[in-house]
LUMMI-168694 format. One record per atom (N, C-alpha, C): y, z, x. Coordinates in steps of 0.001 Angstrom, whole numbers, padded with zeros to 6 digits, always signed. Each point is the difference from the previous one (the first is absolute). Layout:
<sites>
YZX ...
</sites>
This chain:
<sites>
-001178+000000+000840 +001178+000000-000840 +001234+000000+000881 +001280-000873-000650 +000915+000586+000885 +000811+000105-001259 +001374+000445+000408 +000919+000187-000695 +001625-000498+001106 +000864-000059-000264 +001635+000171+000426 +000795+000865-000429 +000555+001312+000274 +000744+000777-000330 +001259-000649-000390 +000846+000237-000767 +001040-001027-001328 +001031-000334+001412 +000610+001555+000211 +001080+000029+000867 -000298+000481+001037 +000553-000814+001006 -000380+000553+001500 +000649+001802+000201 +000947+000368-000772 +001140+001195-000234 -000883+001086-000365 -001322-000553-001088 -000597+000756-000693 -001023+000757+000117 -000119+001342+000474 -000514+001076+000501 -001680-000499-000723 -001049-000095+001273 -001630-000411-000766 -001174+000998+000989 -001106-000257-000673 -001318+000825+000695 -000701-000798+000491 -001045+000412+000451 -000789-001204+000673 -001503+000813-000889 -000375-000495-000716 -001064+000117-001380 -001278-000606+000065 -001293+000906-000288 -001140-000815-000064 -001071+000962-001438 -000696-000720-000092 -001196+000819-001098 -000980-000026+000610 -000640+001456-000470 -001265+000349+001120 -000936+000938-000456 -001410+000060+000063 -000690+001120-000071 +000219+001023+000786 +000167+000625-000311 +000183+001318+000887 -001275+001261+000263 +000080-000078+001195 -001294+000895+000802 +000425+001459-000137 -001428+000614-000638 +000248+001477-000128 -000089+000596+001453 +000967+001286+000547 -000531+000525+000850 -000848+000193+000839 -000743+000648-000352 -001602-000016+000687 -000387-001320+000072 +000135-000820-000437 -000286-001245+000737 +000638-000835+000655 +001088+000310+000222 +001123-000850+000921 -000520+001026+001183 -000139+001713-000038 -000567+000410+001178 -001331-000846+000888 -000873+000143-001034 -001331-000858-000078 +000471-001334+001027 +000562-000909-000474 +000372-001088+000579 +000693+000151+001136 +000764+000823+000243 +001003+000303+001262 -001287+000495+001220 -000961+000666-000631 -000715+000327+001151 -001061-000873+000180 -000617-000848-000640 -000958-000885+000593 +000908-001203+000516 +001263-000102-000295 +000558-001164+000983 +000240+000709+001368 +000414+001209+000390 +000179+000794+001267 -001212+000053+000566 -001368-000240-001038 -001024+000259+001110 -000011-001589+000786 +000273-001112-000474 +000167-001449-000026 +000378+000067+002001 +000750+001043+000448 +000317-000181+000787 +001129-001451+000478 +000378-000389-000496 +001456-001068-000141 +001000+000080+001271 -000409-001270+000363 +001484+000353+001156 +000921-001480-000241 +000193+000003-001213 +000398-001596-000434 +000802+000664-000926 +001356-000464-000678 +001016+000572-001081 +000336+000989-000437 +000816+000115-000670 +000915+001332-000351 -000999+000738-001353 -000833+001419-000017 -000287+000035-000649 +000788+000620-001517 -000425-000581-001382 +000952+000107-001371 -000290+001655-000342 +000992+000842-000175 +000141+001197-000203 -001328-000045-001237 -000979+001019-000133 -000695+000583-001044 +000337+000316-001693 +001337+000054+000405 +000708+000532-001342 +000850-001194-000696 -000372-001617+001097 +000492-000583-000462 -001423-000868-000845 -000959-000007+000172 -000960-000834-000488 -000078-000256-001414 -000426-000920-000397 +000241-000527-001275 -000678-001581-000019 -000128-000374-001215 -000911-000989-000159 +001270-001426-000693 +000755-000459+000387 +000700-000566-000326 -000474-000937-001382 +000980-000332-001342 -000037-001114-000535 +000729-001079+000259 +000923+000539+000120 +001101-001311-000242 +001031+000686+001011 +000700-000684+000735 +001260+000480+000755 +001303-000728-000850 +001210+000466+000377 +000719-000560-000889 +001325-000427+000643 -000267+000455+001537 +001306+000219+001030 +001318+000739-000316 +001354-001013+000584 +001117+001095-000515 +000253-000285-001238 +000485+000584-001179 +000411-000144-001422 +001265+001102+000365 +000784-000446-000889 +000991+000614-000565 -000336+001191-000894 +000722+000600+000322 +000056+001673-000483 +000102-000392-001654 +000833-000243-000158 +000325-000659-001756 -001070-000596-000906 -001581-000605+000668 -001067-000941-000241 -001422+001625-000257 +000354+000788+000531 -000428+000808-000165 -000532+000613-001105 +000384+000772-000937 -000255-000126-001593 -000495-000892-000454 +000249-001355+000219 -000659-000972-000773 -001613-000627+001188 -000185+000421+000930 -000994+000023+000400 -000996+000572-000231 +000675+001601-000325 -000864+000959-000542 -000197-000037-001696 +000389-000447-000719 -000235-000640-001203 -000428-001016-000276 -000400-001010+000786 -001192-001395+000187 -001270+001139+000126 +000557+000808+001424 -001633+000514-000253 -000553+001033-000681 +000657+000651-000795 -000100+000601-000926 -001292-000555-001221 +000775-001206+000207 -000611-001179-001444 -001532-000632+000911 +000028+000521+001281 -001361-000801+000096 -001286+000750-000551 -000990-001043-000263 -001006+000167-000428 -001249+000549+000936 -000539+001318+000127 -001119+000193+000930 -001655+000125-000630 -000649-000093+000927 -001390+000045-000353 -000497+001293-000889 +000874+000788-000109 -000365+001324-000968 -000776+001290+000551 -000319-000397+001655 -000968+001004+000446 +000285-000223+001835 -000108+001282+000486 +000175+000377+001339 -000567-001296+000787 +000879-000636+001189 -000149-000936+000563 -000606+000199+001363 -001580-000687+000140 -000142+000705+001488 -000553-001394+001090 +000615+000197+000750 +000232-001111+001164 -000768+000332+001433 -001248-000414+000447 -000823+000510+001115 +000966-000462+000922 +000309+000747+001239 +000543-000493+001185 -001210-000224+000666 -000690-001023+000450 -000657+000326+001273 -000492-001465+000584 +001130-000206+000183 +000180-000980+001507 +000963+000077+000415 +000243-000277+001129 +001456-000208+000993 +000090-001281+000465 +001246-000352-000222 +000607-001206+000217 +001066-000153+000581 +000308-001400+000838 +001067-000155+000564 +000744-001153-000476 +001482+000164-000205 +000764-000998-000327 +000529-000330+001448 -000173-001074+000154 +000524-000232+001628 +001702-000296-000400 -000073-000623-000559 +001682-000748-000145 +000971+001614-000404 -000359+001106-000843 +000587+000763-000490 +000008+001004+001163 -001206-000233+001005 -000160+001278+000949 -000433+001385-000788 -000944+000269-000688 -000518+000855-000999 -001524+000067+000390 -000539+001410+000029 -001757+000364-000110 +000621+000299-001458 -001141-000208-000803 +000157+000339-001086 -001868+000364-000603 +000392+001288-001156 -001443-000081-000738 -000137-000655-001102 -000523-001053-000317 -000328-000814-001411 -001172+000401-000494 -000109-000258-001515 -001077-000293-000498 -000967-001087+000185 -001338+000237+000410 -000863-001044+000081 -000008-000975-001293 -000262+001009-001158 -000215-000805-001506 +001657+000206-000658 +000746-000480-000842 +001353+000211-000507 -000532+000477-000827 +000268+000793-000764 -000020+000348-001939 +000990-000880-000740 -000958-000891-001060 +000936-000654-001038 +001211+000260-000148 -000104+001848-000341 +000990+000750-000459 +001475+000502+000779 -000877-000581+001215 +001394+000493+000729 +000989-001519+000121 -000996-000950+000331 +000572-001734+000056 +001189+000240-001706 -000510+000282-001126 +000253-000061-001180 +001426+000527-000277 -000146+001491+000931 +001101+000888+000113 +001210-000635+000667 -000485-000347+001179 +001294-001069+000655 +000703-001123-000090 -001012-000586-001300 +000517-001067-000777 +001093+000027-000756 -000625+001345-000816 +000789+000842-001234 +001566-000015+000568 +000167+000498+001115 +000778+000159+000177 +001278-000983+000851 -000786-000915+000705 +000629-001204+000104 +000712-000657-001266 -000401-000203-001088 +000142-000423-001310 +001187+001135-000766 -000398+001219+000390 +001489+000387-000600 +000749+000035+000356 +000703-000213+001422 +001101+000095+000852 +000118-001741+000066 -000860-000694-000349 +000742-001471-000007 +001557-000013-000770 +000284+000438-001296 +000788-000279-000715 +001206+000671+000859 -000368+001146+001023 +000932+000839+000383 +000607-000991+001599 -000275-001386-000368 +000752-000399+001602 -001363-000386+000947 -001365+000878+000309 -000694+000432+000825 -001123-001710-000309 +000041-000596+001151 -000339-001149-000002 -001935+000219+001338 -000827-000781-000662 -000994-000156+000762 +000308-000361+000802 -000710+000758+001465 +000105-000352+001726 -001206-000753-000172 +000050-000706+001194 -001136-001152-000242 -001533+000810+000849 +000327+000941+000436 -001568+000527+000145 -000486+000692-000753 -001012+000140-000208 -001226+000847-001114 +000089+001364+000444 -000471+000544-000865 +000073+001688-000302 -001646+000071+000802 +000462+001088+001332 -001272+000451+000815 +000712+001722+000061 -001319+000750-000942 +000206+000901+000100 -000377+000796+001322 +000583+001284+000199 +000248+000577+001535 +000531+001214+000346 -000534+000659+000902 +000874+001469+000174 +000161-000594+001345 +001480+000263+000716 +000160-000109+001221 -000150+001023+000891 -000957+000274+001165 -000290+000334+000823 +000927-000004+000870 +000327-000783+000905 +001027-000310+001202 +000778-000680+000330 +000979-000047+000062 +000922-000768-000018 -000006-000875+002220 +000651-001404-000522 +000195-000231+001596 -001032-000059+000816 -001550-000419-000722 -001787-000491+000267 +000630-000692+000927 -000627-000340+001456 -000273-001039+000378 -001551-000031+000532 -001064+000527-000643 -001171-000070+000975 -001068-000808-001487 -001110+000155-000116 -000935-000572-000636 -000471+001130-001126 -000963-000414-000323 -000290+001453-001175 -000797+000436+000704 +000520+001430+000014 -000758+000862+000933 -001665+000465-000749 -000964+000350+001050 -001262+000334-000763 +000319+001768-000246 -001484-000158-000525 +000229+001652-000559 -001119+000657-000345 -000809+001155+001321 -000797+000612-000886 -000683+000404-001046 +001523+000223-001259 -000284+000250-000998 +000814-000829-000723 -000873-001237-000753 +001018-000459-001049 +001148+000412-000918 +000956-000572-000565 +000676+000231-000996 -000427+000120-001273 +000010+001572-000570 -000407-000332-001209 +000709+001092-001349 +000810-000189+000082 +001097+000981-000511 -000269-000669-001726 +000789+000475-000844 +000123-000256-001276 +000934+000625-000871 +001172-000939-000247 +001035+000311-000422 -000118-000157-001546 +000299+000643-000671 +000260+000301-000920 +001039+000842-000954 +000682-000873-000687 +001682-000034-000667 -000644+000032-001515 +000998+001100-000582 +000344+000038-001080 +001160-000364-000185 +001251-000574+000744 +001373-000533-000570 -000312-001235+001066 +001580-000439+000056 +000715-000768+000877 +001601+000528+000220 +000601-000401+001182 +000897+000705+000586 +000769-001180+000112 +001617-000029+000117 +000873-000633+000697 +000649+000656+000888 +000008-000179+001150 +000475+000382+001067 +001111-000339+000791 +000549+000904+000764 +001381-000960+000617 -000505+000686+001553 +000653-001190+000896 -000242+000351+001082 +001188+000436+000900 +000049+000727+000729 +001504+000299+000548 -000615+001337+001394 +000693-001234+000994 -000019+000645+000982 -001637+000657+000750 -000547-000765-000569 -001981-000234+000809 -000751+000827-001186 +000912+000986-000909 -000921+000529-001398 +000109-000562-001055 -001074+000603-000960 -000127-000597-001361 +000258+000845-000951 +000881-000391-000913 +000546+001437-000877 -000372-000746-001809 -000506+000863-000207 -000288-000353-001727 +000993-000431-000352 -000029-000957-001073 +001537+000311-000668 -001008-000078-001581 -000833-000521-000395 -000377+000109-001634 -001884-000324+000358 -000476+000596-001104 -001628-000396-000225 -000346-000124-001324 -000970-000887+000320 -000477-000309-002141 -001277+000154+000413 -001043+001124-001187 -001098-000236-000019 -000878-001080-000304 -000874-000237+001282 -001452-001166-000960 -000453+000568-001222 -000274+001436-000020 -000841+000503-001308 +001013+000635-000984 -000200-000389-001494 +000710+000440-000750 +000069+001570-000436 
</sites>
């Protein structure tokens, strides 16, 4: 997705939608990537992990409300969303280890649709790459996918979705809508 903030004058966030990792498992994850032993990129704070849908870049402060009222109106699967992490992957061009899902869930492809579709009307135009879901690991990869004793096999599981703003290397809530009614 991208967007253009109206006025260059006009105070904006830099915005994405995301599953969000409970505690104990962002610990979970923070320590089997430390056992990884890594001497390749910057590793992504623990407290920042999250399963991205949609990014949305900078928006205007003013686009806000009505972002959060597209997603208000989206439609979810009705029941806790759970997403296996367990592979690691590298985006070479992005410079990213990352953990993906081997198999996607319908439900999560479905979810990120949902929401592409309600922020269309709001300005928010399809980027021409496909939705690859992902928790980022490290930022600034330059080596191969590292092996690993012990596979990846974490399992995330969301009862909402989050919009997030990013500022200054953290991620701060700003609204959540439940999957389950």
């Amino acid at each position: 997705m991208s967007y253009e903030p109206r006025g260059q004058s006009e105070p904006f966030k830099r915005l994405f939608f995301a599953l969000p990792c409970a505690d104990a498992q962002r610990r979970a994850i923070a320590q089997w990537r430390n056992a990884l032993g890594l001497s390749s990129g910057r590793p992504v704070p623990a407290e920042n992990f999250h399963l991205t849908l949609m990014f949305l870049g900078p928006v205007a402060v003013t686009q806000i409300p009505g972002i959060c009222a597209a997603a208000a109106g989206v439609r979810t699967c009705g029941e806790p969303l759970t997403v296996a992490l367990d592979r690691l992957d590298v985006w070479r061009r992005s410079g990213v280890l990352l953990l993906v899902p081997a198999q996607e869930p319908l439900e999560l492809r479905q979810l990120a649709y949902a929401l592409q579709q309600a922020l269309l009307p709001l300005g928010f135009v399809d980027a021409p790459r496909e939705f690859r879901p992902h928790l980022t690991l490290m930022r600034d990869y330059r080596a191969p996918v590292p092996e690993s004793s012990t596979p990846p096999d974490f399992h995330l599981s969301a009862r909402h979705f989050t919009l997030f703003e990013s500022h200054k290397g953290r991620y701060r809530s700003l609204a959540q809508w439940p999957l389950v009614p």
